[in-house]
C-alpha positions, 0 to 999 in steps of 0.5 A: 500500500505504501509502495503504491501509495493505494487505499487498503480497499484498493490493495484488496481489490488488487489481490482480488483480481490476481486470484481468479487467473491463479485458480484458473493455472493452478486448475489447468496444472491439475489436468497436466501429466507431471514428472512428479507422482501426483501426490506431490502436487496434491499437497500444494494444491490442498495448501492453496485450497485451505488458504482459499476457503481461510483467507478469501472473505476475512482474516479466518486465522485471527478472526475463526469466529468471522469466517471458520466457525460455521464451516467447522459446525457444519463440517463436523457438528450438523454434517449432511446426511448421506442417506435418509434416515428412515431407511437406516 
């Protein structure tokens, strides 16, 4: 912000607008055959998948209660059903 002299929603704004064409290379390189097992590249893309889902709206990491929470709950506390529950 300082070295570009722009607002902090500017810089936001900016980060923004490089993340759509940097899913688009991460998605692309998924598809491609790699010299590497693909187990490899998984790790670095789950990486970038838990950044996404813990940064992309608020500062998740600081702020869990903004953001993580409801993910949480409903992740392990109000899962979906996989099947009904009158036929169990």
């Amino acid at each position: 912000m300082k070295h570009y002299g722009v607002s902090k929603e500017e810089a936001i704004e900016g980060y923004k607008s490089l993340m759509e064409p940097a899913w688009k290379d991460l998605n692309e390189a998924w598809m491609r055959p790699w010299p590497v097992a693909k187990q490899y590249f998984s790790i670095a893309f789950n990486y970038a998948r838990a950044g996404d889902v813990v940064y992309k709206e608020d500062d998740g990491y600081s702020r869990p209660e903004n953001t993580l929470k409801h993910l949480i709950t409903q992740a392990l506390i109000d899962p979906i059903p996989l099947q009904d529950q009158s036929d169990a």
